[in-house]
C-alpha positions, 0 to 999 in steps of 0.5 A, a space after each residue: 900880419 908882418 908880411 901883409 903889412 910889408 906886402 902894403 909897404 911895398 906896394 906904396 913903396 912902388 906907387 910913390 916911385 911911379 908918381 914922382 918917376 921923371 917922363 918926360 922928354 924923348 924915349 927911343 921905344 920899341 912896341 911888341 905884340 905877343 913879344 915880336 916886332 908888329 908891322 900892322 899897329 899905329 906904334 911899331 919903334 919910334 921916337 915917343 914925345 912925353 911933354 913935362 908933366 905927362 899930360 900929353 905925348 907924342 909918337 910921329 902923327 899920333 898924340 896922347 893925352 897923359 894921366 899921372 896916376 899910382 901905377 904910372 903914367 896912363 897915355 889915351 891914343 889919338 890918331 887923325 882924331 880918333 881913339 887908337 887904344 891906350 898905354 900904361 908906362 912906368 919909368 925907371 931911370 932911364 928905361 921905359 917900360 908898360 903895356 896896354 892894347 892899341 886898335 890895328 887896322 881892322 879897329 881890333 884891340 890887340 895887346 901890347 908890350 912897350 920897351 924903351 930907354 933914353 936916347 945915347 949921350 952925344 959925344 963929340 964926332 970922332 972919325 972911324 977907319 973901319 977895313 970890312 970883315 962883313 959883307 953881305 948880299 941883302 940889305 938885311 935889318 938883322 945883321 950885327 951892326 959893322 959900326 955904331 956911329 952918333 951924328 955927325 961921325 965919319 967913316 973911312 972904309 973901302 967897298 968890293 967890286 960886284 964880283 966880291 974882289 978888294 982893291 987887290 983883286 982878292 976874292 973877298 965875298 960872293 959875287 952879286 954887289 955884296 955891300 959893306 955894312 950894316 953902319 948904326 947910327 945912334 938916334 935914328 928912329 923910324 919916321 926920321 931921315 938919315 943923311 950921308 954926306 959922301 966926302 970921298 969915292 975914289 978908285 983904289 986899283 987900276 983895273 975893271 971890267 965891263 959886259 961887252 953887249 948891250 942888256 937884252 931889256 934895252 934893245 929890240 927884238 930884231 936888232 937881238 937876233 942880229 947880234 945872237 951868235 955873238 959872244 958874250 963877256 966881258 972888257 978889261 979897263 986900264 985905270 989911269 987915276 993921276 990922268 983921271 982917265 980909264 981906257 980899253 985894254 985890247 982895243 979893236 983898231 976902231 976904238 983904240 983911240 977912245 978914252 973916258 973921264 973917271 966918275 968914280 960912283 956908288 951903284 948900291 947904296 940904301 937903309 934897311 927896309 920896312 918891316 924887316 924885309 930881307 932885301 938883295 943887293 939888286 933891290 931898289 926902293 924908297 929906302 935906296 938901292 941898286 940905283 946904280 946913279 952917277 950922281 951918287 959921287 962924291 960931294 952928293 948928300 944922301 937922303 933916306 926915310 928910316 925904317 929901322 932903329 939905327 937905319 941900318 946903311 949898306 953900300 958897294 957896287 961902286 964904278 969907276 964910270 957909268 953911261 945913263 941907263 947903265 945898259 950893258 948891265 954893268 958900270 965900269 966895276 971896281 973897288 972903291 975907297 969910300 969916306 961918309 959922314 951920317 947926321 939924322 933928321 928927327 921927325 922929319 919923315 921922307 915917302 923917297 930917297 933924294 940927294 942935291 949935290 952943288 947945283 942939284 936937288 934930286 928925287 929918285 923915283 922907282 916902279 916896274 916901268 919907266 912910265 911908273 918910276 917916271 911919275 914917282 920922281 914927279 910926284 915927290 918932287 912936287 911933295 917937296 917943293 909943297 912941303 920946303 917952299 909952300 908951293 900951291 899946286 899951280 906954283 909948283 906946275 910954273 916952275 917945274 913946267 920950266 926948271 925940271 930935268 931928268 936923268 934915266 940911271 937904270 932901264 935894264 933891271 926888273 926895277 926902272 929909277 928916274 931922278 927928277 932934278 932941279 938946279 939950286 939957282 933956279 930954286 934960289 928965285 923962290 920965295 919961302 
């Protein structure tokens, strides 16, 4: 009879608990099915919304209507106004916890687990001096995270060439654009965009090389049987930093006058991809890339959609100049020293990574084809300037009719990019 009655005692002991627990305000969760990460629900990991009280909730584009009751708080999902399962939560502190079934895209109930906690305390920015011991080849979501960062945090750090060299020409990795990274940022949740402000991205050493033909994908068939018995390697550079310049080291007598202004750049610069896809080095996509872009210098501030807790930034492949299309298949390849500082846009959730430098808003788009990179970078452009300025379709097509530019970064590798840019002046004559 004892143990009935303390059996009870506990059991209202944990109904009180669960009814005066406090859930509202944000939880950074994580929902599982038969205890893995799911890609086919409407709730993977994300920000979840609870309103004071508990009567309602939300996580991204879905809402919930909330019901306190003895075992916790009960949330009913609504997704473009249909039923899309429903949860039971229970909070602890500052843990989350529940279970319950959401409908996948076939409408099949599927049993699920929801972990989650409170978001980290923001301290005040510090600045991080991080020398990589890391290096990998793929944007991968799994790798122990190089740095943990909060918003507005700034890292001072350095970058290989794509041969894997450091600033001493040491061999520090294996060749194929290895990225320094992952960075974590604290707070950055799927559907947010992480930002990445470049401060600074400056050669470090005076050396680099080049491929010393044209990229058979940008060239004509009968122009390569011309060059076919030709050779192929590579050119040595001489970096001059204090001149700004770089030159040819052995010159033929035809270019031993040429020089080039330095545009120091980042070829390879992107967040983890969705669904814990395992992306090389050469991948580019709507999470960034292999953009291989000039205009990934410093002074530009990145975009990127978040798919990943954390977002998850690599970096590497920078060059100290690269023509448009990058058609020999190679910038001027050297090592970089690289300074970033992270923020993130809650709930503010980007379909492509774009940038603006001073004068510029940009979109990148990507496809297998120019045609098809061509019409991505449009197309979000025209999203944005709808979604910034609330531009009718016919507002958008008088503008960008008369103020678009385009810049072609890449037409020799198996994914073409497209940058669709508008100059700042010209966006200041719209009204918002």
């Amino acid at each position: 009879m004892k143990a009935i009655f303390l059996s009870l005692a506990m059991v209202a002991a944990s109904s009180v608990a669960a009814l005066a627990a406090d859930y509202s305000g944000t939880w950074e969760v994580v929902v599982l099915e038969a205890g893995h990460k799911n890609y086919y629900l409407p709730m993977t990991s994300g920000r979840l919304e609870i309103a004071s009280g508990g009567a309602s909730a939300r996580f991204n584009q879905l809402t919930f209507t909330g019901r306190l009751q003895k075992d916790g708080l009960h949330l009913e999902c609504m997704m473009r106004g249909a039923p899309c399962g429903e949860l039971t939560v229970q909070a602890d502190g500052g843990r989350l916890a529940g279970k319950g079934s959401l409908l996948d895209v076939s409408r099949l109930e599927r049993p699920v687990t929801l972990e989650g906690q409170r978001p980290a305390p923001r301290r005040q920015a510090r600045t991080f001096d991080y020398e990589p011991t890391q290096f990998s080849n793929h944007y991968s979501p799994t790798l122990t995270a190089a740095l943990r960062l909060q918003p507005g945090d700034t890292v001072r750090t350095r970058t290989l060439d794509s041969r894997g060299q450091d600033r001493d020409g040491k061999p520090r990795a294996p060749r194929g654009n290895p990225l320094i990274g992952p960075f974590f940022v604290e707070g950055a949740m799927p559907g947010d965009t992480l930002v990445v402000r470049l401060d600074k991205v400056r050669t470090n050493r005076d050396t680099a090389y080049q491929t010393n033909l044209i990229n058979s994908n940008a060239l004509e068939a009968g122009y390569l049987h011309g060059i076919a018995n030709l050779e192929e390697g590579f050119t040595s550079w001489k970096i001059d930093a204090a001149a700004g310049t770089a030159s040819i080291v052995g010159p033929s007598s035809k270019m031993s006058g040429y020089t080039i202004k330095l545009e120091p750049m980042i070829g390879s610069i992107a967040v983890a991809a969705p669904n814990d896809e395992n992306r090389t080095s050469g991948y580019i996509g709507a999470a960034g890339g292999n953009m291989d872009s000039p205009e990934v210098r410093e002074g530009a501030t990145l975009y990127f959609p978040v798919f990943q807790p954390g977002a998850l930034l690599y970096m590497g492949d920078a060059h100290a100049q690269q023509g448009d299309g990058e058609i020999t298949g190679q910038g001027l390849e050297t090592s970089m020293d690289v300074n970033f500082t992270v923020d993130v846009i809650p709930g503010k959730a980007l379909r492509q990574m774009r940038l603006e430098n001073a004068d510029y808003v940009m979109v990148m788009g990507t496809g297998l084809t120019m045609e098809a990179a061509t019409k991505s970078a449009t197309t979000e452009m025209s999203r944005w300037l709808a979604d910034t300025y609330g531009l009718s379709p016919h507002d958008i097509a008088q503008f960008l009719g008369t103020a678009m530019q385009y810049e072609i970064p890449e037409v020799v590798d198996g994914t073409a990019d497209v940058i669709a840019k508008v100059r700042k002046d010209a966006l200041a004559k719209l009204r918002q």
